[in-house]
N, C-alpha and C positions, 0 to 999 in steps of 0.2 A: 238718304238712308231711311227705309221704313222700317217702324218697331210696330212689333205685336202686341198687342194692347192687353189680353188674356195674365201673360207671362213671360217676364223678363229676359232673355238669354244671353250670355256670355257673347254670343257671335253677332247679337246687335250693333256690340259696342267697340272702343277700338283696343282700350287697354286693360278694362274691367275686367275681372276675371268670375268662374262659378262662384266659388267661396264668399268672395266680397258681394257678390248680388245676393248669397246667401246673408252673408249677415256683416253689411257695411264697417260695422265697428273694427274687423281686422285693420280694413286699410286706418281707421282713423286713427288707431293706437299705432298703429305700425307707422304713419305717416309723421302724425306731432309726437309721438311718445319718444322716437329713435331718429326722426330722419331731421326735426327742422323742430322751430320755436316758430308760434305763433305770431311775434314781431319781428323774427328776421326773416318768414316769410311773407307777409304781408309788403314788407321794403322788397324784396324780391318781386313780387306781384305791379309793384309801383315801377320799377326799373324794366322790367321786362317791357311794358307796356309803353313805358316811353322810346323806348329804341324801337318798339316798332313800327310806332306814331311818325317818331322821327330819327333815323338812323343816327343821324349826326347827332342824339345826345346819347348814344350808345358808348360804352366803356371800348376804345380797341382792341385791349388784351385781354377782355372776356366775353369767351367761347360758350357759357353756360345760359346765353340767352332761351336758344332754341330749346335746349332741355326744359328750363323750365315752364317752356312753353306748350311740353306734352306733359310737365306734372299738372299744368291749369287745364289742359284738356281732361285729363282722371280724373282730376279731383271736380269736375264737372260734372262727368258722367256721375261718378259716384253719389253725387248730389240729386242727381236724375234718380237716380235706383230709389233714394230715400222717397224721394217727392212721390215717386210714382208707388211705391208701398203703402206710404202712408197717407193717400187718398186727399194728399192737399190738393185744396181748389185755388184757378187763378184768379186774379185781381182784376177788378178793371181799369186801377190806376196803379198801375205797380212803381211809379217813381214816386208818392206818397210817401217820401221817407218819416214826416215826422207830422205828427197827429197832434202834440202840445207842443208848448214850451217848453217844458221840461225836457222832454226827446232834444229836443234842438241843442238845450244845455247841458245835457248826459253826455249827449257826443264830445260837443266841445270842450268840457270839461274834464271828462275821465274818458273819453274815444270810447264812450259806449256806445252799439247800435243799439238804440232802446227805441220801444213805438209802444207806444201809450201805456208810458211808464214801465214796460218790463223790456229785459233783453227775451225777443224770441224768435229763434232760429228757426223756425216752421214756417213765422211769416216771409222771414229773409228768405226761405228755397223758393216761397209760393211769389214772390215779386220775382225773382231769379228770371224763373219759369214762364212767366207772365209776362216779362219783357219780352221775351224773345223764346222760339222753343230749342232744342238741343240740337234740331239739323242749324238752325242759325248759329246758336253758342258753337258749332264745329265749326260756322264758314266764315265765322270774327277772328276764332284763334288760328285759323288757316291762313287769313290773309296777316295778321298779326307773325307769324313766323314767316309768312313768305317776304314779309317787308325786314324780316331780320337779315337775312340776305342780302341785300342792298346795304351798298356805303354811302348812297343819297338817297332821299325820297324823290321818284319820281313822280309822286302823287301825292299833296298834302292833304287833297280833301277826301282822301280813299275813305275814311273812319267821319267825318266831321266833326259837327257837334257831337256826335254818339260816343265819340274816344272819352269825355267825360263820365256819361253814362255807363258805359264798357266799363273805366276802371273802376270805379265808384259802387257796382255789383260785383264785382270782382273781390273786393275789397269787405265786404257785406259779406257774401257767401263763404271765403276767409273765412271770419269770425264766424261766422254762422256752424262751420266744422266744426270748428274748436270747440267751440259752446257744447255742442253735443259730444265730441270727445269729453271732455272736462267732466258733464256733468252724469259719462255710462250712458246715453241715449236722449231721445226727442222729447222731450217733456210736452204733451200733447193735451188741447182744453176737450173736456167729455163729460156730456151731464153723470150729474152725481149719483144715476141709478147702475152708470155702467160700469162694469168690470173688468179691467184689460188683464186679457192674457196674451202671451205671447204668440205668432201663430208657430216659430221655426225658431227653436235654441240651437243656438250653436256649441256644440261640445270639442272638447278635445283643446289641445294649446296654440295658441295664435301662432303662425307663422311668422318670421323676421325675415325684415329686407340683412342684405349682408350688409349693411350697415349694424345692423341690431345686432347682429348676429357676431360680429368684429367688437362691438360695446362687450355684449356679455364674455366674449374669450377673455377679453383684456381683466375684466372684473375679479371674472373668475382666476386670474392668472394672478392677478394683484392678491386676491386673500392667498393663495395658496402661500406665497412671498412671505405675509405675513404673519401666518400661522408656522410655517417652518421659523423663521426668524424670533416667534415665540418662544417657541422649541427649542432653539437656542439659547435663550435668554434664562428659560426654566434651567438647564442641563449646565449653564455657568454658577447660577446663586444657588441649586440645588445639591449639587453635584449626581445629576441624573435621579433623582430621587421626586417622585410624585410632590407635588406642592400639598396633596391631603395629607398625607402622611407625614406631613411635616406640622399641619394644621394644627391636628390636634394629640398631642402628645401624652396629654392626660389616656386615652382613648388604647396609649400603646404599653401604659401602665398598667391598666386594666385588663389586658390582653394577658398582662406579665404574672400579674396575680392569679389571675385563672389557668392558667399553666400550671401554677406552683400547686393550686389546691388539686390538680390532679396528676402529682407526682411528678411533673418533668421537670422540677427545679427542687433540688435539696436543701440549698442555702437559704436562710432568708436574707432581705435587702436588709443593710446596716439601717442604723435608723438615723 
């Protein structure tokens, strides 16, 4: 698959759409915001990978291999879109995972991707990318579904040593998503004289997967339950009578008196 280098296009890719090359943040809200958690997809990314490594340690009553195996294809691309915006350069040791000790221990101790000392998602697309380019990244996750298919492997050295390497970026660029969901965008290093502006805002309200879309009905469906149920609650202890007006009483006295001073009450109140 060749890409144009100038400018991005929707018809490059397989699943990316205008909007998201426009301004990736859709899919990343739309992705972890409604569709998935960052650790039960990552376990997803773990399992996927194994069944297709090797069939036989595949679940038999789940069918949702292959899916998730074109959500690791998008969420590729869309990793691509970023990288290639934002003008990261490759590595020439992209399996460099960890630059001190600390890195080493960040991981293992709190499963942070950290490299020399911070978590940074820029670095993570820039090794991504640098392993391998995005016609390879399609022809890993190709054979990785085509092996989902099979109830044996008839090939275990199809991936070899790389099936490591494969899940272990895979895993990295995960989190690397997230991070940028989590934190509104790519926190990017630029001397101190320059001034980032944005080149393309995106206006207007995100799109929802109908998963998002099925959240917010229910949401909304739930306050209205609740609000009428209010309503209820008010119309028993009130007996339909405003809870203000009940507030303040003083308020209605006073109402009472200014009526009287201008003739509509004859009697005065007993005292």
């Amino acid at each position: 698959m060749k890409f144009k280098q100038k400018k991005l296009k929707a018809e490059n890719f397989r699943y990316v759409i205008k909007r998201v090359i426009k301004n990736p943040m859709i899919y990343l809200t739309d992705f972890f915001g409604y569709q998935t958690q960052i650790d039960h997809w990552m376990r997803t990314i773990s399992l996927t990978l194994n069944a297709g490594a090797c069939p036989e340690m595949a679940c038999p009553d789940v069918l949702e291999n292959g899916f998730h195996c074109t959500e690791l294809i998008e969420q590729v691309e869309v990793a691509y879109v970023i990288y290639k915006q934002c003008g990261l350069k490759k590595q020439r040791n992209p399996l460099a995972f960890f630059r001190t000790r600390d890195d080493y221990f960040a991981y293992r101790s709190r499963g942070e991707y950290a490299f020399d000392g911070q978590i940074n998602p820029a670095d993570t697309l820039s090794k991504f990318f640098s392993f391998q380019s995005l016609k390879k990244w399609y022809g890993t996750l190709d054979d990785i579904m085509l092996s989902l298919t099979q109830a044996k492997a008839t090939n275990y050295d199809r991936f070899g040593d790389k099936i490591a390497i494969i899940q272990e970026l895979l895993l990295r660029l995960a989190q690397a998503m997230y991070v940028i969901y989590r934190n509104g965008g790519l926190p990017l290093q630029v001397p101190s004289y320059v001034i980032a502006q944005p080149s393309d805002t995106f206006e207007g309200k995100m799109p929802l997967s109908k998963l998002g879309e099925l959240i917010h009905s229910i949401a909304d469906k739930r306050h209205a339950e609740a609000a009428a149920e209010l309503e209820s609650v008010f119309e028993k202890a009130y007996g339909g009578t405003e809870p203000e007006d009940i507030a303040n009483p003083d308020d209605r006295g006073d109402e009472q008196k200014d009526h009287s001073e201008d003739g509509v009450m004859t009697e005065e109140a007993p005292e």
